[in-house]
C-alpha positions as a Markdown table, in Angstrom:
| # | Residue | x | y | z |
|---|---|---|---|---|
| 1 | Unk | -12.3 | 10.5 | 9.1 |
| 2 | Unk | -12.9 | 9.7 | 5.8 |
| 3 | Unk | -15.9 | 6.7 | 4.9 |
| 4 | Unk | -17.1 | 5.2 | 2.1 |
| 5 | Unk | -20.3 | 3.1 | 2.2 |
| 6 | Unk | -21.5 | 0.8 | -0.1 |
| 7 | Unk | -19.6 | 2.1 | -2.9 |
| 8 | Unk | -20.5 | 0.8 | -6.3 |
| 9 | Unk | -19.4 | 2.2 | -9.7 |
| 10 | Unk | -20.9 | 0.6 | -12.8 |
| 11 | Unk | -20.1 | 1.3 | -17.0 |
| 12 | Unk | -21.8 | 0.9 | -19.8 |
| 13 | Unk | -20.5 | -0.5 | -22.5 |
| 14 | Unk | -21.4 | -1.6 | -25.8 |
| 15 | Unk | -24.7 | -2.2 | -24.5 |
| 16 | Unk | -23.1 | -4.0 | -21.4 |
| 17 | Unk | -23.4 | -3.0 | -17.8 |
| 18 | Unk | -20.0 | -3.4 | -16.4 |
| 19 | Unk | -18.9 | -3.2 | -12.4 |
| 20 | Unk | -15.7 | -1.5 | -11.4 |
| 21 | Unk | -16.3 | -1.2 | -7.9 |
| 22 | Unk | -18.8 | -3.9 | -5.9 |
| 23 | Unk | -20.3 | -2.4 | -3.0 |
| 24 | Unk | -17.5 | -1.6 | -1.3 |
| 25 | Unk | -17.2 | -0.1 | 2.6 |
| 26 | Unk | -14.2 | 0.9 | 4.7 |
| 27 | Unk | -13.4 | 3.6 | 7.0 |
| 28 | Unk | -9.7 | 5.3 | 6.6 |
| 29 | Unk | -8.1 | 6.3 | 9.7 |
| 30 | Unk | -7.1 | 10.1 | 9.8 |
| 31 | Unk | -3.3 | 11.3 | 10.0 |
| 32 | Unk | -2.7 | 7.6 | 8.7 |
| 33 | Unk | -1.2 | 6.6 | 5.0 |
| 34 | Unk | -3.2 | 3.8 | 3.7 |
| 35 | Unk | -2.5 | 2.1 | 0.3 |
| 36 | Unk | -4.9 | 0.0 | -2.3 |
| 37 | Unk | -2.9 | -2.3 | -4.1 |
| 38 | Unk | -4.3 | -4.6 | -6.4 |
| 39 | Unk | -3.5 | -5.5 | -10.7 |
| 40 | Unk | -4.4 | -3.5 | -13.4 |
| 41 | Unk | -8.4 | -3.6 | -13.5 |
| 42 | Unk | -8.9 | -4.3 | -9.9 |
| 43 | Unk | -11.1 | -1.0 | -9.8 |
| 44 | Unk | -7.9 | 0.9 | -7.6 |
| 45 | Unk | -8.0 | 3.9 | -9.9 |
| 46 | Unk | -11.7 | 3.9 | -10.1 |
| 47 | Unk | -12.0 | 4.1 | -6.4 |
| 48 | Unk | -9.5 | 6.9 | -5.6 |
| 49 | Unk | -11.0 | 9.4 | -8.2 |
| 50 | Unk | -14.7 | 8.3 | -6.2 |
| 51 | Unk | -13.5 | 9.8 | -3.2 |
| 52 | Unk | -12.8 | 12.9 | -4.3 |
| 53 | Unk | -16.1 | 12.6 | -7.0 |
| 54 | Unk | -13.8 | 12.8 | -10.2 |
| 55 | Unk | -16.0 | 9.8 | -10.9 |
| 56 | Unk | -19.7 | 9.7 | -9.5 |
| 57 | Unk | -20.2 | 6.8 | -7.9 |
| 58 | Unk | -23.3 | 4.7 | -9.2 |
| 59 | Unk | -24.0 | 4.0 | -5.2 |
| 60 | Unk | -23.7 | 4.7 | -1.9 |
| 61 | Unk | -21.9 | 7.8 | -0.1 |
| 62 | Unk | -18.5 | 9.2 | 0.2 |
| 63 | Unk | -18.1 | 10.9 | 3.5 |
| 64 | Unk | -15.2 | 13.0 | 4.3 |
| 65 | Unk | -15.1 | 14.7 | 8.3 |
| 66 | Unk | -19.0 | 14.2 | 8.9 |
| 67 | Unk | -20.1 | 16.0 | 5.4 |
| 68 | Unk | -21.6 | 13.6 | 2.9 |
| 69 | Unk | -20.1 | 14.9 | -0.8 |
| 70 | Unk | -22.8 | 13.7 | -2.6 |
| 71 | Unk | -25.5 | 15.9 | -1.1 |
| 72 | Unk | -23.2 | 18.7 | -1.9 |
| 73 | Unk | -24.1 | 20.7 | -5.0 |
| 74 | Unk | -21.4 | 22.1 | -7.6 |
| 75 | Unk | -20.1 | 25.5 | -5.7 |
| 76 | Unk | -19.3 | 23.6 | -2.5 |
| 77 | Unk | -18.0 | 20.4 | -3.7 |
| 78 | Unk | -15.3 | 22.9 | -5.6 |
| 79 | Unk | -14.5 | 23.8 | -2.2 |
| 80 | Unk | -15.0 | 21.0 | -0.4 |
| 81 | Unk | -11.8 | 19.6 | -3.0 |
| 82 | Unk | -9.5 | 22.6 | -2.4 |
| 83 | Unk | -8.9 | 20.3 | 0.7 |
| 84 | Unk | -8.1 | 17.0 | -1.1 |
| 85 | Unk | -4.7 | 17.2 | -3.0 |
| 86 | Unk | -4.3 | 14.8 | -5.7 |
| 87 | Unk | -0.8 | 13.5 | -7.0 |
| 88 | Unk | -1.1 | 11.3 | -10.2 |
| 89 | Unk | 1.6 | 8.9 | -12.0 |
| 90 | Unk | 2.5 | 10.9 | -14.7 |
| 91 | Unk | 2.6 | 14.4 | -13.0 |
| 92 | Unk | 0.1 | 16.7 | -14.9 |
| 93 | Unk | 2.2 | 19.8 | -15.3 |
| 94 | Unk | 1.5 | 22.8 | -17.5 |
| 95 | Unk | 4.7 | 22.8 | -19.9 |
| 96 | Unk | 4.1 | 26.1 | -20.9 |
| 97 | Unk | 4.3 | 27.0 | -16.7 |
| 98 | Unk | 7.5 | 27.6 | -14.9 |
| 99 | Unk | 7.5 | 25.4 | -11.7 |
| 100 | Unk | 7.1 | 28.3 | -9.3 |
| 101 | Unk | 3.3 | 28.9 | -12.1 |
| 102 | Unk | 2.5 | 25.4 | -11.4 |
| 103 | Unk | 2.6 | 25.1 | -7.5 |
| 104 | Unk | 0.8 | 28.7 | -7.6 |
| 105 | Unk | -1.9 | 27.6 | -10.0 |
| 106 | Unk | -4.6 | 26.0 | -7.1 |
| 107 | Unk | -4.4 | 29.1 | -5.4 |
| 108 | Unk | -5.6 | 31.3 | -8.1 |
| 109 | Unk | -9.1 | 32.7 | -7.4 |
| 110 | Unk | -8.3 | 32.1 | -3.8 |
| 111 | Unk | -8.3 | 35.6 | -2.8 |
| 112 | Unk | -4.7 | 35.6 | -1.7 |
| 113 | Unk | -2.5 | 38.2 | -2.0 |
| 114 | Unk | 0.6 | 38.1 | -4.4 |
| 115 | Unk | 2.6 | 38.1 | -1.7 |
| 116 | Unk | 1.0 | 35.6 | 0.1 |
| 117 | Unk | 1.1 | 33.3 | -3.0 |
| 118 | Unk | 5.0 | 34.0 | -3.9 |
| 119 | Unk | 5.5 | 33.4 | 0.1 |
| 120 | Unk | 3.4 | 30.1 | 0.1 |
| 121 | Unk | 5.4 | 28.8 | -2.9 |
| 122 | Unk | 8.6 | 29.6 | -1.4 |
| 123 | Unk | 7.7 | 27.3 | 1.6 |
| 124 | Unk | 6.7 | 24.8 | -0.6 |
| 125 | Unk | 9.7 | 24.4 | -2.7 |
| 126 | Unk | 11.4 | 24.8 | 0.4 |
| 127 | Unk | 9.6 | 21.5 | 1.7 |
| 128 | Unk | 10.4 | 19.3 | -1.7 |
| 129 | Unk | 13.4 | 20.2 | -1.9 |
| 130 | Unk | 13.5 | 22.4 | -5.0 |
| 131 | Unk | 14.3 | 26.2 | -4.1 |
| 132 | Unk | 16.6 | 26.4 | -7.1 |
| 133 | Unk | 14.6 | 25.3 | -9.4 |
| 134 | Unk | 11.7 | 27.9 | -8.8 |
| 135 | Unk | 12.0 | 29.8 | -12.3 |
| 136 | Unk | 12.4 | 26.4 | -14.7 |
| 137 | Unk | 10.4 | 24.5 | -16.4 |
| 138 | Unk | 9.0 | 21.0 | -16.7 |
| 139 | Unk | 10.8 | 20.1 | -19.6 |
| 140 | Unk | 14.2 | 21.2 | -17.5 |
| 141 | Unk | 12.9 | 19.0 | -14.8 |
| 142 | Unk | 14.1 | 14.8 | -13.9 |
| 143 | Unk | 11.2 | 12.5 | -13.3 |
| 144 | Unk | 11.3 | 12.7 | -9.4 |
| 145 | Unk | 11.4 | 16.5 | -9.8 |
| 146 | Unk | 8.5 | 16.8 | -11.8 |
| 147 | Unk | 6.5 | 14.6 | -9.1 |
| 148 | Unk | 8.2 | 16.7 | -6.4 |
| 149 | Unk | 6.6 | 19.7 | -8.1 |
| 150 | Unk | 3.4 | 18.1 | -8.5 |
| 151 | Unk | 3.1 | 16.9 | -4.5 |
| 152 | Unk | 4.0 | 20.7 | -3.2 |
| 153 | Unk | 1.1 | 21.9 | -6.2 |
| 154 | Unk | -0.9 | 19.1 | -4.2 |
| 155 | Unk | -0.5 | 21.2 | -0.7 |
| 156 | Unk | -0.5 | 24.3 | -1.8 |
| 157 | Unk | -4.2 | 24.4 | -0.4 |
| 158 | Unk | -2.8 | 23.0 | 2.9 |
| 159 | Unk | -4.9 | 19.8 | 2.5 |
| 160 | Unk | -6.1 | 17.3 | 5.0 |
| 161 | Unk | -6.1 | 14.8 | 2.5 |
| 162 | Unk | -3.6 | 13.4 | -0.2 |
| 163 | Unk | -4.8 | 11.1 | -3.1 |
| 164 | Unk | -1.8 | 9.5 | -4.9 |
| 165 | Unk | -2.7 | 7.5 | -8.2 |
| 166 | Unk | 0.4 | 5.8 | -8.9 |
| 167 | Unk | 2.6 | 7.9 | -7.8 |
| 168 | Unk | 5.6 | 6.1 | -7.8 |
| 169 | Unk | 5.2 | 4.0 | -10.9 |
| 170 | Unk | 7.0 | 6.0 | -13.8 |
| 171 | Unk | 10.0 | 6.5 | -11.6 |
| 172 | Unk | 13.4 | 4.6 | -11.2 |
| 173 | Unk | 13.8 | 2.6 | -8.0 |
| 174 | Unk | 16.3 | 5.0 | -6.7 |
| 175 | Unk | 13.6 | 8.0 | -7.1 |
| 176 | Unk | 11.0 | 6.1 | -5.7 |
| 177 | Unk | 12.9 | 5.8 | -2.3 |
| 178 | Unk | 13.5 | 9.6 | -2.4 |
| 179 | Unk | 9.8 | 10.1 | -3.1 |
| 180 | Unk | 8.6 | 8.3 | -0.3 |
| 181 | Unk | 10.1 | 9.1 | 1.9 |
| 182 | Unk | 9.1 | 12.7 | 1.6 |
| 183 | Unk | 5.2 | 11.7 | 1.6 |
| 184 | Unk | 5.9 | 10.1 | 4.8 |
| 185 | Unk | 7.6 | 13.4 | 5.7 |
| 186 | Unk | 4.5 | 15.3 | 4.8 |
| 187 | Unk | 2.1 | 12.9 | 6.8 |
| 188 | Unk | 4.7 | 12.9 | 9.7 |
| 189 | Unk | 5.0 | 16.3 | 10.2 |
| 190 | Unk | 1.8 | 18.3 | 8.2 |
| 191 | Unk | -0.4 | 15.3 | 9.6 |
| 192 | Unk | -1.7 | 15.3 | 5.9 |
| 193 | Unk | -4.0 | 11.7 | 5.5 |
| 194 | Unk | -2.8 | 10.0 | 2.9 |
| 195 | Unk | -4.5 | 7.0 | 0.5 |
| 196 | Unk | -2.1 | 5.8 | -2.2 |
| 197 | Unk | -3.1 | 3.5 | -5.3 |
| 198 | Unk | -0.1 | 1.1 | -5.8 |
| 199 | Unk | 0.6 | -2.4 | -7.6 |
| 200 | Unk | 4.1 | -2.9 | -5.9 |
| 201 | Unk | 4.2 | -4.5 | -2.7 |
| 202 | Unk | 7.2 | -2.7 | -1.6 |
| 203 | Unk | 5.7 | 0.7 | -1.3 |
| 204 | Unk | 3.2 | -0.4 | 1.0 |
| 205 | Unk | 6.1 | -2.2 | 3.1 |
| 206 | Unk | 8.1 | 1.4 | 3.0 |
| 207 | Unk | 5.4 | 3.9 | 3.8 |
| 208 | Unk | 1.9 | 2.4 | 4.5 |
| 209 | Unk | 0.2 | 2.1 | 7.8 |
| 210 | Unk | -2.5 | -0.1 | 6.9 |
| 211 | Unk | -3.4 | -1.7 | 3.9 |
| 212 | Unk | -6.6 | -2.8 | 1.5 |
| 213 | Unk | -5.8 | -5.6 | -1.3 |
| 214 | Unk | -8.8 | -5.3 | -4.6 |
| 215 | Unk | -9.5 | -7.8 | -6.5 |
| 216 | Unk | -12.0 | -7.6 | -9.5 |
| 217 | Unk | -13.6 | -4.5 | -8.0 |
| 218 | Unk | -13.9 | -6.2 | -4.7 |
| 219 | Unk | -11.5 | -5.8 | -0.9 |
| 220 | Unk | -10.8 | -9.1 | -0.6 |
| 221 | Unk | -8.6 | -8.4 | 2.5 |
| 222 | Unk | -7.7 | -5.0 | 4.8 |
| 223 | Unk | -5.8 | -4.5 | 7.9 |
| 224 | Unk | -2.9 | -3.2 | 9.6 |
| 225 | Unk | 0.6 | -3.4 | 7.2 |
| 226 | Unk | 2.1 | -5.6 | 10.2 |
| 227 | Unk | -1.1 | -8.1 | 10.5 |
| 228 | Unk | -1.3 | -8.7 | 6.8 |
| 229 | Unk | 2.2 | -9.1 | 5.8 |
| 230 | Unk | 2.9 | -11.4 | 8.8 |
| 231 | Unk | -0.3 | -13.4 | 8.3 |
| 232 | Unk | -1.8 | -12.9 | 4.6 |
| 233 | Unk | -5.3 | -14.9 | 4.5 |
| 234 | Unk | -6.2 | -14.7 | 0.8 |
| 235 | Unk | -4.3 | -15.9 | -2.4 |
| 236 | Unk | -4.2 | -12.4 | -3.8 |
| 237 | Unk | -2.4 | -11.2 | -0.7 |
| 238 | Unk | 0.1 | -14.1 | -0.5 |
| 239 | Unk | 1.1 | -13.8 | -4.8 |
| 240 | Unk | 1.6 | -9.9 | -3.5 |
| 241 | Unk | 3.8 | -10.6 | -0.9 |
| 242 | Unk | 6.0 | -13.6 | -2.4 |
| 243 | Unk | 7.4 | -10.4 | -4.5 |
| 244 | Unk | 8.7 | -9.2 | -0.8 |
| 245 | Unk | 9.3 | -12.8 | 0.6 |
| 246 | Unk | 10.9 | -14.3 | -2.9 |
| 247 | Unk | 8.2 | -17.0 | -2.2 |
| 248 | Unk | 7.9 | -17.3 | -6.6 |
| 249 | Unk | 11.4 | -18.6 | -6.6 |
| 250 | Unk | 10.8 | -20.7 | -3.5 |
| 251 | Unk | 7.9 | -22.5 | -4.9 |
| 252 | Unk | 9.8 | -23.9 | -7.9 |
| 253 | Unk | 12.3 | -25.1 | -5.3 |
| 254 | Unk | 10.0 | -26.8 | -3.4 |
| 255 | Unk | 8.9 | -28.8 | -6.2 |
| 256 | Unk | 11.8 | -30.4 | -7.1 |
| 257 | Unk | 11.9 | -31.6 | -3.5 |
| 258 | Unk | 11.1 | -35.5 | -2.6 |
| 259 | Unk | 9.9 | -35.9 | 0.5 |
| 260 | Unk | 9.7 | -39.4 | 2.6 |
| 261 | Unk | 6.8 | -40.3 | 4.2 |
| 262 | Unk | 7.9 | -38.8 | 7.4 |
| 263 | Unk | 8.2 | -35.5 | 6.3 |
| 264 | Unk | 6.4 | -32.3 | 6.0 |
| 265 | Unk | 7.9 | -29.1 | 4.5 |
| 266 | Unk | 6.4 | -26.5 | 6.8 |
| 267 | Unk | 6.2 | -22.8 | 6.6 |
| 268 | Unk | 6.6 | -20.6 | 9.4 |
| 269 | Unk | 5.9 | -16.9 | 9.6 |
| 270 | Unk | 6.8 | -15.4 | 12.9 |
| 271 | Unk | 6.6 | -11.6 | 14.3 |
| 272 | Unk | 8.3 | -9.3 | 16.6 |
| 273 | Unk | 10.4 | -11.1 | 19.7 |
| 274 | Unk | 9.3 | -14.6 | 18.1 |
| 275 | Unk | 12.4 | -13.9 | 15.6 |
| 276 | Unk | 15.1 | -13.7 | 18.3 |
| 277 | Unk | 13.9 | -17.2 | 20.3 |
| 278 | Unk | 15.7 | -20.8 | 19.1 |
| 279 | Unk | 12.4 | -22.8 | 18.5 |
| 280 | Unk | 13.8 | -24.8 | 15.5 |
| 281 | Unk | 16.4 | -26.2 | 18.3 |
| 282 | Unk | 13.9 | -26.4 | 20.6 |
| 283 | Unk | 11.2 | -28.6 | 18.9 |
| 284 | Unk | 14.0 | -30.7 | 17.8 |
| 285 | Unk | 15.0 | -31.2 | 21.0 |
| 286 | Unk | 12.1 | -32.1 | 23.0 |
| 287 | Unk | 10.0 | -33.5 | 20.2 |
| 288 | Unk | 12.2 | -35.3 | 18.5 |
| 289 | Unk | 11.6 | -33.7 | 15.0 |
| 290 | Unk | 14.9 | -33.4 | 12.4 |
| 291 | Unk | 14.2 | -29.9 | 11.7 |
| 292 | Unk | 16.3 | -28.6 | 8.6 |
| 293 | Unk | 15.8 | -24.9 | 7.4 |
| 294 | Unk | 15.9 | -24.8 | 3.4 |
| 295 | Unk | 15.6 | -20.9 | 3.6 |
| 296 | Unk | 14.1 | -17.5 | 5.5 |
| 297 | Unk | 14.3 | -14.4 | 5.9 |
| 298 | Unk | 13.8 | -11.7 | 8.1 |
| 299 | Unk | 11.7 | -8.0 | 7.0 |
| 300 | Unk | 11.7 | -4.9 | 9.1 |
| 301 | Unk | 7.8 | -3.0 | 8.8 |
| 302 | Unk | 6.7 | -0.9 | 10.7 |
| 303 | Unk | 9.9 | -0.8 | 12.6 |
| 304 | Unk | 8.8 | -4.8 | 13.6 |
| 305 | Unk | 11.0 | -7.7 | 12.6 |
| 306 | Unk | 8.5 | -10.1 | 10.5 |
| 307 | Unk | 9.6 | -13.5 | 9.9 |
| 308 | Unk | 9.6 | -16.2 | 7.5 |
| 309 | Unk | 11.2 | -19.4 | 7.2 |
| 310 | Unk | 10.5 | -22.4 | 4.8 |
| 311 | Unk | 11.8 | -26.0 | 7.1 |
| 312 | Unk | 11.5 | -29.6 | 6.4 |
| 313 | Unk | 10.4 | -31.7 | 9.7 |
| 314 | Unk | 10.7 | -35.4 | 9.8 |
| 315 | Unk | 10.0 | -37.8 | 12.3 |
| 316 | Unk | 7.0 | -39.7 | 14.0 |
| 317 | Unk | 3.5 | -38.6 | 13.2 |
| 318 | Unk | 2.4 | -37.7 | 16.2 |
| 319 | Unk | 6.1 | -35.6 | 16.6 |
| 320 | Unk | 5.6 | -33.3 | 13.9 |
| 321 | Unk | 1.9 | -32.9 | 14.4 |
| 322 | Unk | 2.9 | -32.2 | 18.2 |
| 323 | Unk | 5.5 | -29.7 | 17.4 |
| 324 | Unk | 3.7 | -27.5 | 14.9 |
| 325 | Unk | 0.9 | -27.4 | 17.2 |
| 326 | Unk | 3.7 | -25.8 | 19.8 |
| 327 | Unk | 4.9 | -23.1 | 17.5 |
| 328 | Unk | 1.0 | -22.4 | 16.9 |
| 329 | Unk | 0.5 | -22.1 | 20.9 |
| 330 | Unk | 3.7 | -19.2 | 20.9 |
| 331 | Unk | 2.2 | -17.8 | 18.1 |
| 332 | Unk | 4.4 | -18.9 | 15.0 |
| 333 | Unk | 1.9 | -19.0 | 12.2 |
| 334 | Unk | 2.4 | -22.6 | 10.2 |
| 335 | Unk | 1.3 | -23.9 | 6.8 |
| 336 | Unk | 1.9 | -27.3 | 5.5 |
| 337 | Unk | 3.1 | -26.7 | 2.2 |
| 338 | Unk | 4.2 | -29.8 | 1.6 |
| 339 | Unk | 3.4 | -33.7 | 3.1 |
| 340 | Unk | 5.2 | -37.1 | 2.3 |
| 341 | Unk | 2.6 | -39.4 | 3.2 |
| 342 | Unk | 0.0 | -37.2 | 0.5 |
| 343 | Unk | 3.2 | -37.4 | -2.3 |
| 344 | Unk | 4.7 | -40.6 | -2.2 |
């Protein structure tokens, strides 16, 4: 289990006091992948290199399986990090170091044998996916090799947990995929936790098991992936997601729409077995709304069907109010995005 409580980082600058991280507490579930997403300067960086103490954090504690880190002195916070691997965005190899060097390098002044150390290296470029490439060099190496490389360098301590600053972000879409997919590997079958720092939506939809969203050095909202991308609760969250949903293109439509004063353009977001039922037909039916999708679409996370559809519902009043409140009662999620009587 890893907790942070009350977290604060503040800078100095030009005589200015300035906060990264406000006070911040969460617990992270172990054997689970959690990313931080958030825009440059939400404090995302700032907060992954405090749990591992790169950066002292101006309050509060950072507890990692019971033992507080910053009670620990020098010697055994070394130690204490041998069992945190870190992956960052732009890889961090040593050019001069064949890629075999590199994996090996965490392990030196670990008492291990040669032997043990060739052996552990061979397993590990066994588990990336890089046996023949054991004797190059960085230079020799693709992007997605060179972050390959740097993940088995990041186990080569066998870690319990994984910090990934960006991991993804220098690489082509392609890559990414590849990538991914083996971290989830890693977590799925080494049980290795795993907190990623991300600004693209879509890695959090691929991998993630829960999720925190930073603004301005704040968590302005955390849950499970499923919870938040079905029912997003704060504006930050909802721009995030519109990348997923194509909401940004959606909007404009919407705009150029001109509603009568009977209608309402509603948005429904729906999860699981709620996808596969005719409730469009059915409110038309026995509320006698004129339902008319404009557009939806359908996302698999988590191995769940999430939902979400953009319609335009005319009729009485007292129809359309009566209908939505239906699809609230079988738990289709609705917002009014858009109301006749408030735009004619």
């Amino acid at each position: 289990m890893i907790e942070l409580k009350n977290i604060g980082k503040t800078y100095e600058n030009k005589g200015q006091n300035i906060e990264a991280l406000k006070e911040m507490s969460f617990k992270f579930k172990k054997g689970e992948i959690t990313g931080i997403i958030g825009y440059s300067g939400a404090g995302k960086s700032t907060l992954l290199r405090c749990i591992n103490l790169l950066e002292i954090p101006s309050s509060g504690e950072v507890i990692i399986d019971g033992i507080n880190l910053n009670t620990l002195d020098a010697k055994k916070l070394r130690e204490t990090r041998k069992k945190i691997g870190m992956i960052f965005q732009h890889f961090n190899l040593m050019k001069s170091r064949s890629v075999s060097k590199n994996i090996a390098y965490p392990l030196k002044g670990s008492g291990f044998s040669k032997k043990d150390i060739d052996e552990r290296v061979d397993e590990l470029l066994d588990l990336v996916g890089l046996k023949d490439k054991k004797n190059s060099y960085p230079s020799q190496l693709s992007g997605g090799q060179k972050q390959r490389v740097a993940i088995a360098r990041a186990l080569a301590n066998r870690p319990n947990l994984i910090l990934c600053d960006e991991a993804t972000s220098a690489l082509d879409p392609e890559t990414t995929e590849s990538i991914l997919k083996l971290l989830k590997k890693i977590n799925n079958d080494l049980g290795v936790t795993i907190i990623l720092i991300t600004h693209q939506m879509e890695v959090i939809k691929e991998i993630c098991d829960s999720v925190i969203v930073m603004e301005d050095g704040c968590v302005k909202e955390e849950g499970e992936v499923v919870e938040i991308f079905s029912r997003p609760k704060t504006p930050i969250t909802k721009r995030f997601l519109s990348s997923i949903f194509n909401n940004d293109k959606s909007q404009s439509y919407l705009e150029n729409i001109d509603l009568k004063k009977n209608q309402k353009i509603v948005q429904l977001s729906y999860v699981g077995n709620n996808t596969e039922e005719a409730y469009i037909s059915r409110i038309s039916r026995d509320y006698e709304v004129d339902a008319s999708i404009l557009f939806g679409n359908i996302q698999i996370i988590k191995e769940t069907p999430i939902g979400n559809m953009v319609v335009k519902l005319g009729g009485a009043e007292s129809s359309i109010l009566g209908s939505i409140d239906y699809l609230n009662d079988n738990k289709i999620y609705t917002e009014v995005l858009k109301d006749g009587r408030k735009t004619v």
